[in-house]
N, C-alpha and C positions, 0 to 999 in steps of 0.2 A: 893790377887788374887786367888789365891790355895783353900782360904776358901769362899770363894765364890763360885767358881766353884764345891766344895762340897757340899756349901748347896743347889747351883742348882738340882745337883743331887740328893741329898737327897728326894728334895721335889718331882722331876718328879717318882722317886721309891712309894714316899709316891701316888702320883697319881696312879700310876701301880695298888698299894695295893687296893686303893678307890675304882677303877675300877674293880677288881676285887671279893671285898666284895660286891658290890650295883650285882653283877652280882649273884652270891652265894646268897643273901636273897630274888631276885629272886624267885627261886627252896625253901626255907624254909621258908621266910616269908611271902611269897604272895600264895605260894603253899602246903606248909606242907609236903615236902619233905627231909629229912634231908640226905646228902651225904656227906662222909667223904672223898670221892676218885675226889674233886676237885682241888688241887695238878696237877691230870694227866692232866687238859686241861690247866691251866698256864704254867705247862714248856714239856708240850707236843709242844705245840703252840711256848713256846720257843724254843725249838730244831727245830724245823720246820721253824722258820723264820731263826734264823742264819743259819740255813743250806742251804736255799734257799737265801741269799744274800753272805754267805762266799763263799760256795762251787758251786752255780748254777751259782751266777751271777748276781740274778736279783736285781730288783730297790726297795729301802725301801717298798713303798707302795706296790709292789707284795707280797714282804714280809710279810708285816702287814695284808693280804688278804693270803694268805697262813697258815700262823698262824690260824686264825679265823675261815677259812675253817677245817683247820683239828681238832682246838676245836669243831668244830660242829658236825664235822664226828665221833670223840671219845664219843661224849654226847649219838650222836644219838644211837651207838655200847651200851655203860655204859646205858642208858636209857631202851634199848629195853631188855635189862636182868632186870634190876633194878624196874620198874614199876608193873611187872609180882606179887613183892614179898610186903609184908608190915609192917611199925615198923621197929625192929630191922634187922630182912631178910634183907629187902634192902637195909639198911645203910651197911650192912658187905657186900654184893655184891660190893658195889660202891670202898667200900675198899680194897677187894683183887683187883680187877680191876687196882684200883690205882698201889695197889703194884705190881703189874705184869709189867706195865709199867714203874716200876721206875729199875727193873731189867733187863729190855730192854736197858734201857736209860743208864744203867750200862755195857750193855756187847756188846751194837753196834758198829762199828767200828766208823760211824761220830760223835758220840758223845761224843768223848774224855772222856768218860769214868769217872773216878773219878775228872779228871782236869776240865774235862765243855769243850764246844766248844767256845773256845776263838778266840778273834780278830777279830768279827765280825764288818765290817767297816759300817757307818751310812748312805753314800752317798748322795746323790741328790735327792730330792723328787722328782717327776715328771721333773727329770734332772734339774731344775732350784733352789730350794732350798736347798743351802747346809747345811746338819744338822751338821756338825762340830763344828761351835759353840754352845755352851751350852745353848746359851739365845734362841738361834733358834729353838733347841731341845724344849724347855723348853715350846713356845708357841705353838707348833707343839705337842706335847706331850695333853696340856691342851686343846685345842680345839677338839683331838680324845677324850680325857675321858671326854668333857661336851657334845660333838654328840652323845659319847652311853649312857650315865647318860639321854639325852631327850629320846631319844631310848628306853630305860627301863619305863619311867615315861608314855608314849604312849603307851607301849603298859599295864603299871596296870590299867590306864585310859581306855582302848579299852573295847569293851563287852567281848574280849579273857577273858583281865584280870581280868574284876568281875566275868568269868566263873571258873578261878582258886582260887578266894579268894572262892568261892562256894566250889568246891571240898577239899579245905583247912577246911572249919567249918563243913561240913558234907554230905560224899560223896557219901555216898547212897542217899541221897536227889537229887543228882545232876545226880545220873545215874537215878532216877523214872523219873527225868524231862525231860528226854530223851539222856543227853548227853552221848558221848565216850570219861568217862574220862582218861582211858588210853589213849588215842588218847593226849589228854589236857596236861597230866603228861609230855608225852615224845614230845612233842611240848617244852613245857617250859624248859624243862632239856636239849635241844638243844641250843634253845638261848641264854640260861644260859652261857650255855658250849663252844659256840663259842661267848661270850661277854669277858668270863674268858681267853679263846686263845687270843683275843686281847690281855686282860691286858699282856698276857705273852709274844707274840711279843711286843708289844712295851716296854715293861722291857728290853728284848733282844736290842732295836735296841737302848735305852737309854744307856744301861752300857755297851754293846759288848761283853757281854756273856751268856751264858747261862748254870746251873750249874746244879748239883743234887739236890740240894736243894729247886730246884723250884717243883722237881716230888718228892720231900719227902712227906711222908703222915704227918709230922708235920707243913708243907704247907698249908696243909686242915684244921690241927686242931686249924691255926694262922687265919684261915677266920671264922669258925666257932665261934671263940673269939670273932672277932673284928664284927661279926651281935649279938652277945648275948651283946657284952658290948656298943655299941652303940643303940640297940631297934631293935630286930626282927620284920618288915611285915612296916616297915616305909621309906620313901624314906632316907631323911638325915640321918638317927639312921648309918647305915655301914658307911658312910662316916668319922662319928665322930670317932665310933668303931675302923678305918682305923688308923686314926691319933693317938689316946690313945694306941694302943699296939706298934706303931710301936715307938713311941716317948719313 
């Protein structure tokens, strides 16, 4: 039973991670952005949903909306510096950024600091689903990361996203053609950022905690992996990339 209930977990973590690489290739492989301070919105978004279900009170899914919300709000912060600069510039911007936050995340008072903000309880989805069982979690879990995985596929499908693979091959072409691709850049680096909050709330509400290790910048450099080793700018390539480093 024990082992069961592990591998359950295992695999819904392994979802977390999925969901969080296909969110990161995003921003690099459909955009040509490469940020190393994506770390900050998975356990930014972590602390921020345990916080808001231990400490506030509220319901998973506000949580899970909480989360997501404040990944997006850090994107849009981390973007509107990061865009300005190019190449290396901005990848070292995205990373001190990062690490600013993970020194936060070190010295807050709700965030338990070195131990993680533990004991976050998983409750009642919309009061009627109890995520206490693991098998519950587990379809609950899989159904959020295959809603953002269409999410994502919608919008490299949209005209947005043939405007980003545009600014990805050559982005002076793409400003003659008239567009505002800074405007494009930190559009993507948003949604990125709050698809990445998700993964990190629902990390949080899967295991019931949330640690430093989700804001460590080896956090960033374990997503960066898993889109290099699974196939940069491809939809499944991070998903594979997810399973091979975490296995």
């Amino acid at each position: 039973s024990s082992d069961v209930c592990s591998s359950d977990l295992f695999v819904m973590k392994l979802l977390c991670f999925a969901l969080f690489a296909v969110a990161f290739n995003l921003l690099l492989g459909y955009t040509g952005l490469l940020s190393f301070g994506h770390a900050a919105f998975l356990g930014g978004a972590a602390y921020i949903c345990g916080y808001a279900i231990k400490d506030v009170g509220a319901t998973p899914e506000i949580g899970l909306l909480a989360g997501t919300a404040s990944g997006a709000l850090l994107g849009l912060v981390m973007g509107w510096f990061t865009i300005r600069r190019q190449g290396i510039y901005a990848t070292m911007i995205t990373l001190a950024l990062s690490q600013m936050l993970f020194f936060a995340c070190l010295q807050l008072p709700f965030t338990g600091g070195e131990d993680g903000l533990q004991g976050v309880p998983r409750g009642k989805l919309f009061g009627l689903i109890d995520l206490s069982s693991d098998m519950t979690m587990y379809y609950v879990c899989l159904a959020v990361v295959v809603l953002a995985f269409l999410l994502i596929v919608r919008t490299i499908h949209s005209p947005f996203g043939q405007v980003l693979k545009g600014i990805k091959e050559n982005e002076p072409r793409a400003i003659s053609l008239g567009y505002d691709t800074n405007r494009f850049k930190l559009l993507a680096f948003v949604i990125s950022a709050a698809i990445a909050g998700l993964a990190g709330a629902l990390k949080t509400l899967v295991l019931g905690f949330a640690t430093l290790s989700d804001v460590h910048w080896s956090a960033s450099g374990h997503v960066v992996l898993m889109t290099l080793v699974g196939g940069m700018g491809t939809l499944s390539g991070p998903l594979v990339g997810a399973v091979v480093v975490k296995l």
